[in-house]
N, C-alpha and C positions, 0 to 999 in steps of 0.2 A: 436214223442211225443204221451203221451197216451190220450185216447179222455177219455169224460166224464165216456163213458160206461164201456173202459178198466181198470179205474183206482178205482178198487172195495174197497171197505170198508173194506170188511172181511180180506183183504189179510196187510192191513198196519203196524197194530203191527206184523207179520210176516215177514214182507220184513225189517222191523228194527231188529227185531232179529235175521234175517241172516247176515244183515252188519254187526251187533258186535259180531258175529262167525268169519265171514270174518276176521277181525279186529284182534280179539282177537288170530287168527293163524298168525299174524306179518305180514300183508300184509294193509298196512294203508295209501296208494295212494290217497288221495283224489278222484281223478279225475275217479279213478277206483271203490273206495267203491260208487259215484256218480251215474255211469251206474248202479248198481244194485239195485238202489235207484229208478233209473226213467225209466226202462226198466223191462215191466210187465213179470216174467215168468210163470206164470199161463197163461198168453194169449198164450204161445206156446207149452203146455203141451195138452195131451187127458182127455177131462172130467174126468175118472175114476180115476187119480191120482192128478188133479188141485189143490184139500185139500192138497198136501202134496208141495206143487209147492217151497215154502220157507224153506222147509229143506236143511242142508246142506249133499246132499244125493243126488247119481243118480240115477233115475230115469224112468221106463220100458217107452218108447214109440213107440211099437210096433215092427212087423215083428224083433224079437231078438235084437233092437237095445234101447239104453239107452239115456236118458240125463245128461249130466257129472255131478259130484259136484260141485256144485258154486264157493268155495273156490279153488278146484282148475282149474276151470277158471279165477279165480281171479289170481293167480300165475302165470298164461300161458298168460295175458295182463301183467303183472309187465316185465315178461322175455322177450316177444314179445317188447315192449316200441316204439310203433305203432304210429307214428306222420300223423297231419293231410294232409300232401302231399303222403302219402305211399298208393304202390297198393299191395293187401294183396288177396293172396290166401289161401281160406280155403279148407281142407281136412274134409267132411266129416259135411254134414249141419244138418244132426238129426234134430230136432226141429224148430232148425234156428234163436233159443236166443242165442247162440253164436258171431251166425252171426251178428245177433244185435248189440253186445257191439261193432263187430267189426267196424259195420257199422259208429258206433258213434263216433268212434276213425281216423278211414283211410278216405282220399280221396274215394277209390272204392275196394269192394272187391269181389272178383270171388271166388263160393264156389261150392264141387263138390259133389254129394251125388249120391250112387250106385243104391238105392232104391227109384225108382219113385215117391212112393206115396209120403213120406219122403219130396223130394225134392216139390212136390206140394203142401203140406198141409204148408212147411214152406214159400211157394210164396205168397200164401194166409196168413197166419199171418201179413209175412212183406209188404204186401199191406196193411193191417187194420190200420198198424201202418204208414203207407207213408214212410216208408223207400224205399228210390229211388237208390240208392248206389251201389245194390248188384245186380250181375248178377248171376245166376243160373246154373248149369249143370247136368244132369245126363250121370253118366260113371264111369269109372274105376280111384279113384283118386290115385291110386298107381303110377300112368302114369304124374297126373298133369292136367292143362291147360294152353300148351303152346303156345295159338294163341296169350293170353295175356300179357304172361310173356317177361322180368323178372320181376319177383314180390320182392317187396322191405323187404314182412315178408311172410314168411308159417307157417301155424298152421294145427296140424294131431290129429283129435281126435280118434285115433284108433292107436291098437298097431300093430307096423311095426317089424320084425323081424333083420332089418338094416334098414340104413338112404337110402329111395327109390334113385338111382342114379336121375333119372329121376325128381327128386323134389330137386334136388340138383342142377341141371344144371339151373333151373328157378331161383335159389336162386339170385338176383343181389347181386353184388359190395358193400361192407357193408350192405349185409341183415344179419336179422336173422330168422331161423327158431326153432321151439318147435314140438318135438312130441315124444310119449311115443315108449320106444325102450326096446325090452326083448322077452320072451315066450309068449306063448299066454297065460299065466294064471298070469305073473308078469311082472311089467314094473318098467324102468327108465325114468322119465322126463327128455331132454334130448336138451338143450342148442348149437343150430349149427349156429356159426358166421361164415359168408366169408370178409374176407378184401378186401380193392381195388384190391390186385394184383391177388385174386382169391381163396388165400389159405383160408382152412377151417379150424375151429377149434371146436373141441366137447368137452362141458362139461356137467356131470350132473349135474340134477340143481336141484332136488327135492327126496321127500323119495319114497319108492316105491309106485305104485300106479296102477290100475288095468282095463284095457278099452278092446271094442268089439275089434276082431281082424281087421286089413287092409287086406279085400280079393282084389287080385288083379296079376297085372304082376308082380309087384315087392313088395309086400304082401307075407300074407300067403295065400295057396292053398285053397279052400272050400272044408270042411269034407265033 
């Protein structure tokens, strides 16, 4: 929940007219336009760009890496359809207002980010906010975390060249996973259900769309 001091002024005709962006792109989830309603994203932005926190727009937050557009986080919870028993591993905690909404949706979610400070600076957000939920890693998320797994949803904010095997095998028994799939300069969002018996199936689920690359083992290479 946001305390007194998180829940600033300035920002609320702002965080309204990003839910009816949200909204107004056919994504009208109650439960989802909600989180973006009561989950500060200014509080997990770097000062220099906090003024722009409620556009629908991603966003630099350092060492090369960005904050996605809202909207289409908003899309990636609609596909995701994250109930509150599910254990949910994130690909890729950037800021760690993702992690957030996830927080507020799943049981527990395990989230992995390559970039140290990255994954520290959003430890510290989601402590302000008492978010207790979420456990942390830094490493190689192309790999996964499989001490946890399986994980009931995966989410991949960075674009993967194919569906990582290795985040596949975590995938449980009617999971589904989301993550943007293409070149590194264009992606497909990109809809990966498993059924009971284990089979997968992939659909695209969205227009093109455009994220930092997945370095890693089963990534692309570092330029």
């Amino acid at each position: 929940m946001e305390s007194g001091g998180l829940k600033d002024q300035r920002f609320m005709a702002a965080r309204r007219r990003l839910i009816e962006t949200i909204r107004s792109r056919g994504l009208d989830d109650l439960s989802i336009l909600r989180l973006f309603e009561e989950v500060p994203r200014h509080h997990f932005l770097p000062p220099g760009v906090q003024s722009r926190a409620y556009e629908d727009a991603p966003l630099p937050i350092g060492w090369g890496q960005t904050a996605s557009q809202p909207s289409l986080q908003a899309q990636t919870l609609q596909l995701l359809d994250v109930g509150p028993e599910d254990r949910v591993l994130e690909i890729g905690t950037g800021s760690g207002f993702f992690t957030a909404l996830l927080a507020r949706l799943a049981d527990r979610v395990h989230s992995v980010e390559r970039i140290r400070e990255l994954s520290q600076r959003a430890r510290r957000a989601l402590d302000e906010l008492e978010i207790r939920n979420v456990a942390l890693l830094v490493g190689d998320g192309s790999i996964g975390w499989r001490k946890y797994g399986p994980y009931d949803r995966i989410t991949v904010a960075a674009a993967s060249p194919d569906i990582p095997p290795a985040l596949l095998d975590q995938l449980a028994p009617s999971g589904r996973m989301v993550l943007p799939v293409g070149s590194r300069d264009l992606q497909e969002l990109v809809l990966v259900e498993k059924d009971e018996e284990g089979e997968v199936v992939r659909n695209e689920a969205g227009d093109p769309c455009t994220f930092v690359p997945l370095l890693g083992r089963y990534g692309w290479p570092e330029e």
